[in-house]
C-alpha positions in Angstrom: 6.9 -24.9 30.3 7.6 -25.0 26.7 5.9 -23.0 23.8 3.5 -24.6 21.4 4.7 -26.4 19.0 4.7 -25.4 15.3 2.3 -27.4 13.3 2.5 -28.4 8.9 2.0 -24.8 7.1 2.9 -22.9 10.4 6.6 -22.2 9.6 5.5 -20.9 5.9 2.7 -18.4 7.9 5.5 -17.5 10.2 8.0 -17.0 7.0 5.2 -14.6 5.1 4.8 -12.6 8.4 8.2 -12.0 8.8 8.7 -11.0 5.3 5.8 -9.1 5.4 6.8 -6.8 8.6 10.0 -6.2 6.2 8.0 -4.9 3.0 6.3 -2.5 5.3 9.1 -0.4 6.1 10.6 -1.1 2.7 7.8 0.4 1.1 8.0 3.6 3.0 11.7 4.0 2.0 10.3 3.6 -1.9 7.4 6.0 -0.9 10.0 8.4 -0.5 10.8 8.7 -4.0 7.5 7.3 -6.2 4.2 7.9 -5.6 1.4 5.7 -3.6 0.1 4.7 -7.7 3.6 4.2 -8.9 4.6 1.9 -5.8 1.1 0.0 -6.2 1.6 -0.5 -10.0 4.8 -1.8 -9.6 4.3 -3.8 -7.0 1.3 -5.8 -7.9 2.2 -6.0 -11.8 5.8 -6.7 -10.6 5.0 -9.5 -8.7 1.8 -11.0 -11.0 4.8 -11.3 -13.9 7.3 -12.8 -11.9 4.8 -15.4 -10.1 2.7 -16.4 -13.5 5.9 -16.7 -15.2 7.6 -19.0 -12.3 4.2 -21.2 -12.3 3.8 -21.5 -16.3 7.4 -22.5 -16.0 7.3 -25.0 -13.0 3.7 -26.3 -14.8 1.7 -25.4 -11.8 -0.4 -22.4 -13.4 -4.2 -24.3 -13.7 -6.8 -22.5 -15.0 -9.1 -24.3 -12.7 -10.4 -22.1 -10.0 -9.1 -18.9 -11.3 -11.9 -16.6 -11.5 -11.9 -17.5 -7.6 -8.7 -16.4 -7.0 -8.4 -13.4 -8.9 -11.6 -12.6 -7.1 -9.8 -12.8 -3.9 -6.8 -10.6 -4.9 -9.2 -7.8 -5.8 -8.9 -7.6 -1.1 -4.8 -9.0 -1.5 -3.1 -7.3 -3.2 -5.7 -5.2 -4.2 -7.4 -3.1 -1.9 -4.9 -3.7 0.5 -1.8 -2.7 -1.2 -4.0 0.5 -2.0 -5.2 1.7 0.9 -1.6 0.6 2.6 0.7 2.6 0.0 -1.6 5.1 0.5 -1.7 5.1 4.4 2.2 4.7 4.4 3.0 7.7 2.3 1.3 9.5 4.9 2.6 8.2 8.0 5.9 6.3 10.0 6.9 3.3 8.8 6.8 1.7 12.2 3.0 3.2 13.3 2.5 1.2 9.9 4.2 -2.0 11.3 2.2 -1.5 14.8 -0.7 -1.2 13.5 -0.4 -4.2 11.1 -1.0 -5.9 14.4 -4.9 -5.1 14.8 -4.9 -7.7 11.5 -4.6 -10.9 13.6 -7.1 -10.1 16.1 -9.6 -8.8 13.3 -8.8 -12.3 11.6 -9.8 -13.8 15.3 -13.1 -12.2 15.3 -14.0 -12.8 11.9 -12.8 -16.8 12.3 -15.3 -16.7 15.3 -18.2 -15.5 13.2 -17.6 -17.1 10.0 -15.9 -20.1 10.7 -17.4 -20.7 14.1 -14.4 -21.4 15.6 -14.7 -21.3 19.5 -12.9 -18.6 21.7 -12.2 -18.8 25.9 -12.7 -15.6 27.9 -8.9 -15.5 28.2 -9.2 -14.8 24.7 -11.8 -12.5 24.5 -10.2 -10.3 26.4 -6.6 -10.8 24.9 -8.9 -8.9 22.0 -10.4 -6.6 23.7 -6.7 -5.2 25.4 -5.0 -5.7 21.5 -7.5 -3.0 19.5 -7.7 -1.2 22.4 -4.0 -0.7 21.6 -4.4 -0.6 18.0 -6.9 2.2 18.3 -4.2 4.3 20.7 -1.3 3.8 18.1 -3.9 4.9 15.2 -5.2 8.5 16.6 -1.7 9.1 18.1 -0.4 11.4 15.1 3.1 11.3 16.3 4.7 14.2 13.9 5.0 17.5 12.7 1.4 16.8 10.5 -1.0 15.4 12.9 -4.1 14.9 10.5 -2.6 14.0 7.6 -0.5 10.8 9.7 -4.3 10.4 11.3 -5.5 10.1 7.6 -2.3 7.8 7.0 -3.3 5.4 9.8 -6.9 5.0 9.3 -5.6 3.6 5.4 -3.8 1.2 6.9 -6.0 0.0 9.2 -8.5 -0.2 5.7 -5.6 -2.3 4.8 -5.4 -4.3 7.6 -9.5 -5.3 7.3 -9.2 -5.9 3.5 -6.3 -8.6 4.8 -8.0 -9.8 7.7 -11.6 -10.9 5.0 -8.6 -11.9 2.8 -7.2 -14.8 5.4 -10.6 -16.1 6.5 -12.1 -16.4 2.8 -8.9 -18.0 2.1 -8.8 -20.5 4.6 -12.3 -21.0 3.6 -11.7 -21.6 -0.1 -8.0 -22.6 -0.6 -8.0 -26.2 0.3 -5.0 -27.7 -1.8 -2.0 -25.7 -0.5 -0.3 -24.8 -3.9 0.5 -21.4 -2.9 2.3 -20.2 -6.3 -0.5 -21.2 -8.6 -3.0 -19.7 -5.9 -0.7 -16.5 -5.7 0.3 -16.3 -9.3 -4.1 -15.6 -10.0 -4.6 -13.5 -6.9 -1.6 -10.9 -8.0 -3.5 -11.1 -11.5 -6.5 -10.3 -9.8 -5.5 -7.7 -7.7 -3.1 -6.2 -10.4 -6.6 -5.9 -12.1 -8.6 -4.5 -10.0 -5.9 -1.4 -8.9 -5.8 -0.4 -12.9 -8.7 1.9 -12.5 -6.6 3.7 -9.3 -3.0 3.9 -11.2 -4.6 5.6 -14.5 -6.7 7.9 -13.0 -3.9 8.9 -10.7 -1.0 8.9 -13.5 -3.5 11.3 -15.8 -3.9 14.1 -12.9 -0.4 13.7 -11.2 1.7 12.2 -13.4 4.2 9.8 -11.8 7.9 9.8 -10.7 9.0 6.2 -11.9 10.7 8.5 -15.0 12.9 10.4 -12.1 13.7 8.1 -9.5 17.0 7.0 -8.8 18.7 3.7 -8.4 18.1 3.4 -4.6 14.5 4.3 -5.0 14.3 1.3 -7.6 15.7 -1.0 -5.8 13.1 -0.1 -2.9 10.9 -0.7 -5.3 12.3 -4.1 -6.3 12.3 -5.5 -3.1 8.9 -4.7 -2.0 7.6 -6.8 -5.3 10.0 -9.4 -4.1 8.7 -9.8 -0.5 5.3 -9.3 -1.7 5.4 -12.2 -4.0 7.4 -14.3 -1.5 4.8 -13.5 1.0 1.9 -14.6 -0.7 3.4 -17.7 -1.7 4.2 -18.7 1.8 0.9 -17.4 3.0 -1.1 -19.6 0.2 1.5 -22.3 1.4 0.7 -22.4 5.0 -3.2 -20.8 5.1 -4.7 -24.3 4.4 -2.9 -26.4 6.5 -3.8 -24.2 9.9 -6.8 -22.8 10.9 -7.7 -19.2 10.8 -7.6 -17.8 14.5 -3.9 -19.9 14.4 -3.0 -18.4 11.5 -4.2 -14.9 12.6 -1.8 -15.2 15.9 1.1 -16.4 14.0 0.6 -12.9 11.9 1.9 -11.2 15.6 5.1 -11.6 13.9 4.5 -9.1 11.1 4.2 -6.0 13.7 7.9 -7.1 15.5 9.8 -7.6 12.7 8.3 -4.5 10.9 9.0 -2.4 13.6 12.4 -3.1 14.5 13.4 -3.2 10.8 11.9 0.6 10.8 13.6 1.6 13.9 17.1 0.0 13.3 16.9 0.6 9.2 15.5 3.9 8.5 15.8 5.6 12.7 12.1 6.1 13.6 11.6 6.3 16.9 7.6 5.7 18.2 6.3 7.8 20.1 5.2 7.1 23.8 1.6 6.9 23.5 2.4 4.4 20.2 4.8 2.2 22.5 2.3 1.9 25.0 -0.7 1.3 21.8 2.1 -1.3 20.5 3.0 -2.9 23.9 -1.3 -3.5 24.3 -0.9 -4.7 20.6 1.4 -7.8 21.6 0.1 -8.5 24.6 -2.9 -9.2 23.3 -1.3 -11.6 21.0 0.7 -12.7 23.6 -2.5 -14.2 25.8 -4.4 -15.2 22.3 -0.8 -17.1 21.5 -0.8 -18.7 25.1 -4.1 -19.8 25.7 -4.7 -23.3 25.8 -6.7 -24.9 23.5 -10.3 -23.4 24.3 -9.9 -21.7 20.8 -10.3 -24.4 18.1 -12.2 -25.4 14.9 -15.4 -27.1 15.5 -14.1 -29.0 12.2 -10.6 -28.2 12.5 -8.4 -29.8 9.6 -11.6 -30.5 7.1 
């Protein structure tokens, strides 16, 4: 039996996911050297620049629909950039990347609700089993400072909801499929809305970006990279597939994260988060192989 077949916008989801999974444990490299605000300012202005710049350039930056978008980067990058540099300063980069996995089947439930796409009791319980598992890998502190990685996980599962509203308002509103113009205005946006965060932070803490090294700069460089890569594709792709698709493709973020954090930087999960993560994909597993029960009632609009 072969695998389902990859539809128009599914390789760009599947691209963002991937490069996603790799920013996660890039950023907790740079988090070893800046600060949660110095990572989010750079990251989010880093990225707004280089994508405004790229679509003034190409001539795809239209004003048209812009108050939308920036709108919609107050959840991506905004609040979920903050609460996930915050999370992943206090925790492992590959809990992070597990946990990233409870995004999909959030996006599932909310496609089901808002959308009113249709889901089969295979599915329902493929949900069921994955936040069961996302839940174990969350309150499993896993180091020497068990409530402050507990603190570090519930951020990034903030994180993971702000992205999971993110996809289905989206695939609600983005219907043309430029994904650098739509990117270029939600960096903007959620560049914007973190401003309040970075100053308050930089006036009581100060910040590290005057110290830090070359390595921590180039951590720092990559993570606007993949983040501005990875919205593009995810703009790209979003409004060619519909959301509980686009929300399994995501499983990809969680692999690729994980092993990147465990061959790259030498964390090694925990038992209890193995078995969370294991619950994780097998959830996506059955959501990924059930037939077509789960489908738009107007799919492709």
């Amino acid at each position: 039996m072969t695998g389902p077949r990859l539809r128009p916008g599914e390789p760009a989801l599947l691209l963002s996911a991937a490069v996603y999974g790799v920013s996660t444990t890039v950023s907790v490299v740079a988090l070893h050297d800046v600060r949660p605000a110095d990572l989010l300012a750079v990251e989010i202005s880093g990225a707004a620049a280089m994508l405004l710049i790229t679509a003034a350039v190409r001539g795809q930056l239209r004003r048209r629909g812009a108050p939308r978008q920036m709108l919609l980067g107050a959840l991506v990058p905004g609040l979920a950039f903050l609460f996930g540099d915050l999370g992943l300063a206090r925790t492992s980069a590959s809990s992070g990347s597990l946990l990233l996995a409870a995004e999909p089947l959030l996006s599932v439930l909310l496609a089901l609700a808002v959308l009113r796409e249709r889901l089969s009791g295979r599915a329902a319980v493929a949900l069921v089993v994955g936040l069961a598992g996302g839940a174990l890998v969350a309150f499993e502190p896993g180091g020497p400072s068990g409530t402050d990685t507990t603190l570090g996980n519930v951020l990034v599962l903030l994180a993971v909801v702000a992205a999971a509203v993110f996809l289905i308002a989206t695939r609600r509103f983005n219907e043309d499929g430029d994904g650098l113009n739509a990117s270029a205005w939600q960096t903007t946006g959620g560049a914007l809305s973190v401003v309040p965060f970075v100053a308050a932070s930089w006036s009581t803490g100060g910040t590290r970006l005057d110290t830090v090294g070359v390595a921590g700069w180039l951590a720092c460089i990559a993570v606007v990279v993949c983040g501005a890569l990875g919205s593009v594709m995810f703009n790209r792709g979003i409004a060619r597939v519909p959301a509980a698709r686009a929300g399994q493709l995501g499983n990809l973020t969680p692999v690729v994260g994980t092993l990147t954090a465990v061959v790259f930087v030498g964390d090694r999960p925990s038992l209890p988060q193995l078995v969370g993560g294991a619950a994780i994909l097998a959830g996506l597993a059955l959501l990924l192989h059930t037939p077509a029960e789960l489908k738009l009632v107007e799919e492709y609009r």
